[in-house]
Phi, psi and omega in degrees: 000319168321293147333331206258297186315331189283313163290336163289303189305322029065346175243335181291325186324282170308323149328275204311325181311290195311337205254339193303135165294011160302166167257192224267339155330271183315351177258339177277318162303311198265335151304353177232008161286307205312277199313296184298335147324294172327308175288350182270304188301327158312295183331297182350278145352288205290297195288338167298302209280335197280318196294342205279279183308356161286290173289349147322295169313317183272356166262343183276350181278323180299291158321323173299300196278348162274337135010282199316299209290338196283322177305318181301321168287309179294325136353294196283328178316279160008281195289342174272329174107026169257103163349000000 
């Protein structure tokens, strides 16, 4: 859904440039602030989720060896005969 407002937002954007009474310098100057805004804000984007799956990965890594060691401990409880 996210994606669908970003590109509604964005082709409205352009629409609106294009169709605007500048002249065609200034609108090709405010079409390539927009885009390049657009694009610092994708990059942005971009760089928040990696950071996001990044702290993901290192929490699912952290619970996986804690996993390990609770399995690893009742297994011996199990083979020692302790409750």
């Amino acid at each position: 859904m996210g994606s669908k407002l970003l590109w509604g937002f964005t082709l409205g954007l352009i629409t609106g440039l294009l169709i605007a009474p500048d002249k065609g310098s200034e609108t090709r100057e405010r079409l390539s602030r927009k885009a390049n805004d657009l694009k610092k804000k994708f990059d942005d984007f971009v760089d928040t989720v990696a950071e996001k799956i990044e702290s993901f990965k290192n929490e699912a890594e952290v619970k996986a060896r804690q996993a390990k060691s609770e399995a690893q401990s009742f297994a011996s409880d199990v083979r020692s005969g302790t409750p």
